[in-house]
C-alpha positions in Angstrom: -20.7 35.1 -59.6 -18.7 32.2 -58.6 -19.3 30.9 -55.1 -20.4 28.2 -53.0 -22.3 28.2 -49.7 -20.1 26.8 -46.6 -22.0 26.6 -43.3 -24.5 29.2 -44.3 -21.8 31.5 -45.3 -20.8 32.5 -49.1 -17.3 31.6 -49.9 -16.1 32.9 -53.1 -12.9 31.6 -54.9 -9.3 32.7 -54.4 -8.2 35.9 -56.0 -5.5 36.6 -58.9 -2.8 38.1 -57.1 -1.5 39.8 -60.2 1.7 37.8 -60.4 0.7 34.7 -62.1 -2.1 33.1 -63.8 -5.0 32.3 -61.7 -5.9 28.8 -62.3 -8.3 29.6 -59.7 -10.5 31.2 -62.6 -10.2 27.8 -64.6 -13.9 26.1 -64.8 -12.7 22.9 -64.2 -10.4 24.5 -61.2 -13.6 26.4 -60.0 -16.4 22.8 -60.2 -13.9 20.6 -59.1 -13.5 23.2 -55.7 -17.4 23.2 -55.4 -17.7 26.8 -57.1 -20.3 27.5 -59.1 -21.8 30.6 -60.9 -25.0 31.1 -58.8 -27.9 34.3 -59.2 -27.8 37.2 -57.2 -31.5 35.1 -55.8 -29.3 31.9 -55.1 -27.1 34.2 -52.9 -29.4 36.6 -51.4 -30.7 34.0 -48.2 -27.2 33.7 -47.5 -26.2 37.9 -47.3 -26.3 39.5 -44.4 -29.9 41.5 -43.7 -29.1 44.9 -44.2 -29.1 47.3 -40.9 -32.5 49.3 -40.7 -32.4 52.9 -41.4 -31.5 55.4 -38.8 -30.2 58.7 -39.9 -32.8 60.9 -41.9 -32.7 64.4 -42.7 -34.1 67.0 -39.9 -36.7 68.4 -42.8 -37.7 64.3 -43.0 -38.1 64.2 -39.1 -39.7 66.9 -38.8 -42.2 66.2 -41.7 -42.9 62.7 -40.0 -43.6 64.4 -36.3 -45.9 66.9 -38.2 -47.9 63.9 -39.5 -48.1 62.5 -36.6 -49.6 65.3 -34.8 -46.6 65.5 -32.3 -44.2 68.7 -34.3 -44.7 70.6 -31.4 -43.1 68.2 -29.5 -40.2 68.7 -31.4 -40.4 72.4 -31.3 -40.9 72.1 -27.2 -37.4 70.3 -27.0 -35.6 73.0 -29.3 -37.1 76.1 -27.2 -35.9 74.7 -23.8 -32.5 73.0 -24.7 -29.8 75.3 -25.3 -27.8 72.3 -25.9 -29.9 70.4 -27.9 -31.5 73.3 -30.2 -27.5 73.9 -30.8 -27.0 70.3 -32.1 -29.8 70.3 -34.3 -28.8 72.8 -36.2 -25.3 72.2 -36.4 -26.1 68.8 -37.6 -26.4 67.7 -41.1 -28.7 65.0 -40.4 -30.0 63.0 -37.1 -29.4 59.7 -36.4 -32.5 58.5 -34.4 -30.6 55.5 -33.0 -27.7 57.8 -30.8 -28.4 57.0 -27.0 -27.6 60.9 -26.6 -29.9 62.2 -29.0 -32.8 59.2 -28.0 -32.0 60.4 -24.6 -32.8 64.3 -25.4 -36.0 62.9 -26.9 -37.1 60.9 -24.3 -36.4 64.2 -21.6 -39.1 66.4 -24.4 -41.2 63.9 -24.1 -40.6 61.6 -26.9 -41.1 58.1 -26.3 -39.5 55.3 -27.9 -42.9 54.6 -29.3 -42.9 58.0 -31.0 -39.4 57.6 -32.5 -40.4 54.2 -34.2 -43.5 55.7 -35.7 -41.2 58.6 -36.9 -39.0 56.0 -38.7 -41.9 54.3 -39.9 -43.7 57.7 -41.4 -40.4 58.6 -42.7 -40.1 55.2 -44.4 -43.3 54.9 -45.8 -42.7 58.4 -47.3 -39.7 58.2 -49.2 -40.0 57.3 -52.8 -39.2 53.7 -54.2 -35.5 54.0 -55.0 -34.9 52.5 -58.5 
């Protein structure tokens, strides 16, 4: 990929708009702007860290809390929260980052500590992805 690094920051070159020819995708246009092809490893210190994984799958949660010896935590929460037993099982998935849903946690007894370990079984659970 053509590209130079500007500040820290990948800058690639101008697009073809369509209407004419791009002298912009010239080699001599491209080195004598400071482009250059560069590896996906020459680029990756300057991409952006992706976000950490939040949302899992309520079979994945509850797998995790099992392993950790703290399920019936889980199934505390669900037996004395209307509310909250009805949005776990309308929901497709749980995103363990939501200030409501860390909040319903934390009022059965979850603690943030408890959540990051769930992330962190969950994590170290899921097969490499190839």
């Amino acid at each position: 990929m053509y590209a130079k690094i500007e500040d820290g920051k990948i800058i690639l070159p101008p697009h073809n708009d369509g209407d004419h020819y791009n002298v912009h995708l010239d080699p001599q246009w491209l080195a004598a702007h400071g482009f250059r092809d560069m590896s996906e490893e020459e680029l990756a210190p300057y991409r952006p860290a992706p976000e950490p994984q939040t949302v899992f799958s309520k079979l994945a949660i509850r797998r995790a809390m099992r392993t950790l010896g703290i399920e019936g935590k889980l199934d505390a929460l669900l037996n004395a929260s209307g509310t909250f037993r009805a949005d776990w099982q309308d929901a497709q998935e749980i995103d363990l980052a939501d200030p409501v849903l860390t909040s319903a946690l934390s009022t059965g007894g979850i603690t943030d500590s408890e959540i990051a370990r769930i992330k962190s079984a969950i994590l170290l659970a899921a097969p490499e992805v190839i």
